[in-house]
C-alpha positions as CSV (number, residue, x, y, z in Angstrom):
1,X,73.7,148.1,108.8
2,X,70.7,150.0,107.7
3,X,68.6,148.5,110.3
4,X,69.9,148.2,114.2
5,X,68.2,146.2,117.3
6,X,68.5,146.0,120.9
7,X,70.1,142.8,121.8
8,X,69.3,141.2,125.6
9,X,71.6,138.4,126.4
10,X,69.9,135.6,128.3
11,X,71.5,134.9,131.9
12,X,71.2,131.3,131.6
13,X,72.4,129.8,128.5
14,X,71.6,126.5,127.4
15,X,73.1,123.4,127.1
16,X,74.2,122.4,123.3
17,X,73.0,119.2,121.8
18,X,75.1,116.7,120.6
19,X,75.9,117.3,116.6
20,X,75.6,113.4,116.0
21,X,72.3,112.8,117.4
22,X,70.2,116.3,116.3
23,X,66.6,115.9,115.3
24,X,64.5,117.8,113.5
25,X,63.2,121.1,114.7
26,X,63.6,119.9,118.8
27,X,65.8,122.0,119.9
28,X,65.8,126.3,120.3
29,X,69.0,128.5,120.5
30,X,69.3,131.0,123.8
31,X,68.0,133.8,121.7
32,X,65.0,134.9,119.6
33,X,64.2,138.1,117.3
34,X,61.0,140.1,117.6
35,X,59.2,143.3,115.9
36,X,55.8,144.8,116.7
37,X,53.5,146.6,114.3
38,X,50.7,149.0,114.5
39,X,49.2,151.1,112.0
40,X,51.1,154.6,113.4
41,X,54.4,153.2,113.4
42,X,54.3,150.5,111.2
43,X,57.3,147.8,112.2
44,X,58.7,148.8,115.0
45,X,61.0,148.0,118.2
46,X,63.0,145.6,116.7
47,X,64.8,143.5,119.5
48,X,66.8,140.3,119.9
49,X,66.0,138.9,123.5
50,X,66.4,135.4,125.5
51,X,64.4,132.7,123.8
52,X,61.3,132.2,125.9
53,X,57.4,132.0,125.6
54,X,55.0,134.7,124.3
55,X,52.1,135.6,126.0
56,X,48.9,136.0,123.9
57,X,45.7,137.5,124.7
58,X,43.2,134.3,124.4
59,X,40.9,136.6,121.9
60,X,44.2,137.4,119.4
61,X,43.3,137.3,116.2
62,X,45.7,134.3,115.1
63,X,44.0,131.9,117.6
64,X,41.2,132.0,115.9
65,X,41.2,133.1,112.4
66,X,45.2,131.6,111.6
67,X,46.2,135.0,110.2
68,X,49.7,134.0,110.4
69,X,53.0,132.9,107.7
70,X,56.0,131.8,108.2
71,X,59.0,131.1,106.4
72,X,62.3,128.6,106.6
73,X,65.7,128.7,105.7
74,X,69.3,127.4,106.7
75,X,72.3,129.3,107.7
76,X,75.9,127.3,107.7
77,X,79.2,128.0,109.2
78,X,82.0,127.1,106.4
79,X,85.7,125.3,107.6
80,X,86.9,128.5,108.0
81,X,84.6,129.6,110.1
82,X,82.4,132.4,107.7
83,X,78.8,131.9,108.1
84,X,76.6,132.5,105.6
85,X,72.6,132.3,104.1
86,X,71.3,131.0,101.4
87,X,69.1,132.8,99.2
88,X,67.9,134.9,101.6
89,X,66.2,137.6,100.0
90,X,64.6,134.5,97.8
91,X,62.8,133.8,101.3
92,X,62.2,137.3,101.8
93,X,60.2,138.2,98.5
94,X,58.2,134.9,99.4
95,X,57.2,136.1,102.8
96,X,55.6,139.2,101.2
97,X,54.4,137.1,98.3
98,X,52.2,135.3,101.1
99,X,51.5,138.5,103.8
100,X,49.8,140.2,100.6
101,X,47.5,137.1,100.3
102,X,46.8,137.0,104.4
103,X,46.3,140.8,104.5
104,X,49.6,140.6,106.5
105,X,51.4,144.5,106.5
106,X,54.1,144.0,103.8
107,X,57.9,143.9,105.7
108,X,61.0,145.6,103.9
109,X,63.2,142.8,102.5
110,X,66.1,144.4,103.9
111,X,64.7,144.6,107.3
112,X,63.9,140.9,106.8
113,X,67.3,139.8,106.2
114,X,69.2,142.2,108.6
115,X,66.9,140.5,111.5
116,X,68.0,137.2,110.4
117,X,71.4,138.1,109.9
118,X,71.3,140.1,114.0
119,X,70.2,136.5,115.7
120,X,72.8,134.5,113.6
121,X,75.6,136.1,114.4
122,X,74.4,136.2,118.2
123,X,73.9,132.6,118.4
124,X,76.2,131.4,115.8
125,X,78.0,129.2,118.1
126,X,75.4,127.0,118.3
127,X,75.4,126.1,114.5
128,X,76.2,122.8,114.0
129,X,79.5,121.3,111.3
130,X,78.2,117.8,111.2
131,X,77.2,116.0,108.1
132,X,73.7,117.3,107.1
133,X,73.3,119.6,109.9
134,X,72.5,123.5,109.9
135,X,70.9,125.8,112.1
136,X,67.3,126.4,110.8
137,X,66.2,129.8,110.8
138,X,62.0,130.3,111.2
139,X,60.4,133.7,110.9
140,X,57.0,134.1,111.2
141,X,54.3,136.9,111.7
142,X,50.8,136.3,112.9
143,X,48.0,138.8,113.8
144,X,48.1,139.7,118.0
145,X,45.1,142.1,117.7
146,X,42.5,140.5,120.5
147,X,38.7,140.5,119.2
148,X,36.3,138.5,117.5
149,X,35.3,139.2,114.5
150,X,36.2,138.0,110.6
151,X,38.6,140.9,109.9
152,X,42.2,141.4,109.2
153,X,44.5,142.2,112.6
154,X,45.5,146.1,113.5
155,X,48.3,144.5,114.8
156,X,51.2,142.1,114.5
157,X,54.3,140.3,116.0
158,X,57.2,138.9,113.8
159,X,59.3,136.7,115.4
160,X,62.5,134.6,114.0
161,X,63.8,131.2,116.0
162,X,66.6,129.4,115.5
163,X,67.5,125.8,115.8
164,X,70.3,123.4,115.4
165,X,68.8,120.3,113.2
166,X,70.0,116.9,111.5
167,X,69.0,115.6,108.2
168,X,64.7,115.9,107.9
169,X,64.6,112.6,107.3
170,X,66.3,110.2,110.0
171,X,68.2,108.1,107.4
172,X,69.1,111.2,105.3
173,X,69.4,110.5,101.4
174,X,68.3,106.6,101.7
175,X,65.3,106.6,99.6
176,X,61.7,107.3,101.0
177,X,58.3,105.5,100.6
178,X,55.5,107.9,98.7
179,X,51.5,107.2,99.1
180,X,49.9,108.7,96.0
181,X,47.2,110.2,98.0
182,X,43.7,110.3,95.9
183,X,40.9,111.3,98.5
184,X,41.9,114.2,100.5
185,X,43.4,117.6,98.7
186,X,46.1,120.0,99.6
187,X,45.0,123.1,97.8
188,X,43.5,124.9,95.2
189,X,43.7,127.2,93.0
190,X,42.7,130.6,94.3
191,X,43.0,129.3,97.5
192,X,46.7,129.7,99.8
193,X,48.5,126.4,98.4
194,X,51.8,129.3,96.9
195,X,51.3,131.3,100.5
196,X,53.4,129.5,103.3
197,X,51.2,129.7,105.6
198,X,50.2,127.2,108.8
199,X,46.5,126.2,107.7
200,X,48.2,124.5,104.2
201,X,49.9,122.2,106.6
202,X,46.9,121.8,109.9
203,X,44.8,121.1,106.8
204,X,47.0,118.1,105.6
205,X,47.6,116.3,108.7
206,X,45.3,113.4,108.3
207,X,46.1,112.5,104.8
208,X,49.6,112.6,106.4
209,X,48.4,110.4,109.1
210,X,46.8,107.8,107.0
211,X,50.0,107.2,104.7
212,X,51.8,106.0,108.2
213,X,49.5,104.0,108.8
214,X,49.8,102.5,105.3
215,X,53.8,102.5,106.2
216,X,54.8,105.3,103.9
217,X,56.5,108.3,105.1
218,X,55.5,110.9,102.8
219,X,52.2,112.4,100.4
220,X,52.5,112.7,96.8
221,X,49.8,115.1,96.4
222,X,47.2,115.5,93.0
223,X,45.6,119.1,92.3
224,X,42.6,119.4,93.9
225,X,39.9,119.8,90.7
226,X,40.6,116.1,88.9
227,X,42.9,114.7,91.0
228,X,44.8,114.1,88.3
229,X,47.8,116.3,87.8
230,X,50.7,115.8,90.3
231,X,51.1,119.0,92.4
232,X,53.7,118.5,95.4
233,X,55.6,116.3,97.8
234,X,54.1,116.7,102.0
235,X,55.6,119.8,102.4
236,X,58.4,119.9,99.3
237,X,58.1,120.1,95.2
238,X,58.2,116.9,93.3
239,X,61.2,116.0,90.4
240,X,61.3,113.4,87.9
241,X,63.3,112.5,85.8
242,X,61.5,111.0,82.6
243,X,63.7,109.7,79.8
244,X,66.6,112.4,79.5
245,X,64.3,115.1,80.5
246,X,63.8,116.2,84.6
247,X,60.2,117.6,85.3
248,X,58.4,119.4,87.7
249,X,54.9,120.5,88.1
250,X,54.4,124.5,87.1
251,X,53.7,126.9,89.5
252,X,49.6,127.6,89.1
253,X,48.7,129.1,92.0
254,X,48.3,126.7,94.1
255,X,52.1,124.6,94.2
256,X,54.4,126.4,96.8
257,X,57.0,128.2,94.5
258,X,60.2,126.5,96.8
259,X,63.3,128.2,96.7
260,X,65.4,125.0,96.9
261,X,63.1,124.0,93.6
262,X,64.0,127.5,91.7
263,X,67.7,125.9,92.4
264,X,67.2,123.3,91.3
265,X,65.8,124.3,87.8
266,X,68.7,126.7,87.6
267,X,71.4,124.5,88.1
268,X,69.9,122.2,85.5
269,X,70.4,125.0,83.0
270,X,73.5,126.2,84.3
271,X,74.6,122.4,84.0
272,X,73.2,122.2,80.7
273,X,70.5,119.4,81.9
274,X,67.1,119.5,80.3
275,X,64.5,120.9,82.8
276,X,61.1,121.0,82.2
277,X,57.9,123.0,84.4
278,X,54.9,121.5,82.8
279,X,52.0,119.8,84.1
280,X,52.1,116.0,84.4
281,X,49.5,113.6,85.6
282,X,49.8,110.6,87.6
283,X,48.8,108.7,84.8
284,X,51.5,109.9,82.5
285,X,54.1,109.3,85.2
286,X,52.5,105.8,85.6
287,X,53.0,105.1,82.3
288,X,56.6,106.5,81.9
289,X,57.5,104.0,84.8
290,X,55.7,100.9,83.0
291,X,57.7,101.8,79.7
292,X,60.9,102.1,82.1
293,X,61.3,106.1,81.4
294,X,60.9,107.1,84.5
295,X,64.5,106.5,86.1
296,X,64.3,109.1,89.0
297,X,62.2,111.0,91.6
298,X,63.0,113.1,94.5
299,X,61.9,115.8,96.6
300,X,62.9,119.2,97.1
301,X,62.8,121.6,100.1
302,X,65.0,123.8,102.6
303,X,64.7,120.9,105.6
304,X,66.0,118.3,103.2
305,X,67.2,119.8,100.6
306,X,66.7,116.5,98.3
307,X,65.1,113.7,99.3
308,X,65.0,110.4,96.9
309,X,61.6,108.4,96.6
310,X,62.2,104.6,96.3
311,X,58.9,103.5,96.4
312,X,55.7,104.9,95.2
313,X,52.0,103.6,95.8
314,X,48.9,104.4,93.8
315,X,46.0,102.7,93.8
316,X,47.3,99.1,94.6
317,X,50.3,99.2,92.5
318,X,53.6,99.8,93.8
319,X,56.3,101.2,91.9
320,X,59.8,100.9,92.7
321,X,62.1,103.7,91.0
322,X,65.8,103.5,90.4
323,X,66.2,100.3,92.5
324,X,65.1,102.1,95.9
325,X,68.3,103.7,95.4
326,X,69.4,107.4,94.6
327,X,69.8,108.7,91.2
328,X,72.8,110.4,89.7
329,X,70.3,114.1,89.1
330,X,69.3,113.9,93.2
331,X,72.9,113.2,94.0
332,X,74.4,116.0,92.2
333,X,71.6,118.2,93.0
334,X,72.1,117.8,96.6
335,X,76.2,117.4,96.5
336,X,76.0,121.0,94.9
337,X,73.6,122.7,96.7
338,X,74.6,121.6,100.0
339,X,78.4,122.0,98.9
340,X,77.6,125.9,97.9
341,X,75.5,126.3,101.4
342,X,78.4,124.6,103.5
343,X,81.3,126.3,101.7
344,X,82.8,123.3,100.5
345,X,82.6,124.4,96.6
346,X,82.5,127.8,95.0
347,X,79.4,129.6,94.7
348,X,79.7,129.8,91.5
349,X,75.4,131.1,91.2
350,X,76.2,134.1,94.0
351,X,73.3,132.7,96.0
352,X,75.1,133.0,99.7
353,X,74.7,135.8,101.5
354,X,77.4,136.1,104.6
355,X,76.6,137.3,108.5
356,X,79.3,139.4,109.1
């Protein structure tokens, strides 16, 4: 390994959740990755130590500006027992992708990974085998400098936890209920809708909140200048399939370029499927479902993977796609993706990366 950390073991392991009954994002392996920087030695001290808080000065910079990112990604242990990544170099170009737009020091992608890879393999027996389950892997770096004042941090923690999860969605690939949401706005562009950062999502809480109370489960969301051209799915990219064609909005500065969507668009070519990033309004999906075009439309995203929507509302009207059932694209999306991830078929795209 080019890099090497110091690794503490903890003295009182935990207990390890059920496989059946995991929720989302819950529950913490014994063990958690962190690296300091400063400006003389740039990342530094990298260590793997017992999961456990992490003490803050009340003035740090990330308390009160959010200079922070984060990223998410899955690793899986196969039948016969390898455990590997996926795409996690895609993950690690992001993260610098979005550090450049928070004035966050860039990280090596190497370095990145390697960390990853050193808190797998310590706690790699608390990865799940269950249908649908994984061990979610979150990095994040945020600014620990204490003052007050509008400026960039000196200096910085990143910081990787695991955790053992279940499906995202508590009934897995049953089809979800969508609120077209037309008041509030995700992002814009120019502002940090492609960064993966924490203010994207604090910022779309109470359109989140208002769709539950209307009984839907997730946001489609519409750009943030007309309100007219579809941009993403809560936190996940948005597919339809229109007449033999799939779709998805283009990256424009302010749609989260998802790694699980790049798949998504590559296995359509591979699989010789038309695949299409274009803009499209709500109108013009509105229309495609009255004609009876529109056949299909799912989410995309690393806690789901694929998610079916069933039922979408906008402005009064509710449409009902594919029956509230899944469509044949979302099924072999996710059957392949999940089946290269898992080890269950070849990796025939060279996207997983082993912890050895």
């Amino acid at each position: 390994m080019k890099y090497e950390f110091s690794v503490t073991k903890t003295t009182n392991p935990k207990e390890k959740p059920d496989p059946n009954g995991l929720r989302f994002g819950t529950v913490f392996t014994d063990h958690m990755f962190i690296m300091d920087y400063n400006p003389q030695d740039g990342w530094n001290n990298g260590r793997i130590v017992p999961y456990g808080p992490i003490t803050l000065d009340p003035a740090a910079v990330v308390l009160h500006y959010g200079q922070e990112m984060f990223e998410g990604l899955k690793a899986y242990k196969t039948d016969d027992g390898r455990v590997q990544l996926f795409r996690p170099y895609m993950n690690a170009k992001r993260a610098n992708r979005t550090n450049d737009r928070l004035c966050i020091p860039e990280i090596d992608e190497d370095l990145f990974v390697e960390a990853i890879k050193a808190l797998v393999k310590v706690d790699q027996s608390w990865i799940p085998q269950g249908e649908g389950t994984a061990l979610y892997v979150r990095p994040f770096i945020f600014g620990d400098e204490a003052f007050l004042g509008v400026r960039k941090s000196d200096t910085y923690k990143f910081v990787i936890i695991l955790s053992p999860v279940g499906p995202y969605f508590v009934n897995g690939l049953a089809p979800t209920k969508m609120y077209v949401e037309d008041v509030y706005v995700r992002a814009v562009k120019g502002g940090t809708g492609e960064a993966k950062c924490g203010g994207n999502y604090g910022g779309s809480l109470k359109a989140q909140e208002i769709a539950h109370e209307k009984g839907y489960e997730q946001i489609l969301w519409l750009d943030g200048h007309d309100q007219k051209y579809i941009e993403e799915i809560g936190a996940a990219n948005a597919f339809f399939v229109i007449g033999d064609e799939v779709i998805t909005s283009e990256l424009n500065g302010s749609i989260l370029p998802g790694i699980t969507r790049d798949s998504i668009i590559a296995l359509c070519k591979k699989k010789g499927i038309k695949v299409s990033e274009r803009k499209i309004s709500i109108d013009e999906l509105e229309e495609a479902y009255y004609k009876g075009d529109l056949h299909e439309m799912f989410a995309s995203g690393t806690a789901a993977i694929v998610s079916p929507v069933g039922e979408l509302l906008y402005k009064g009207n509710n449409m009902i796609i594919n029956g509230n059932k899944i469509g044949p694209v979302a099924q072999e999306m996710y059957d392949t993706i999940y089946g290269i991830q898992t080890g269950k078929i070849d990796d025939f795209m060279n996207w997983t990366v082993p912890v050895e």
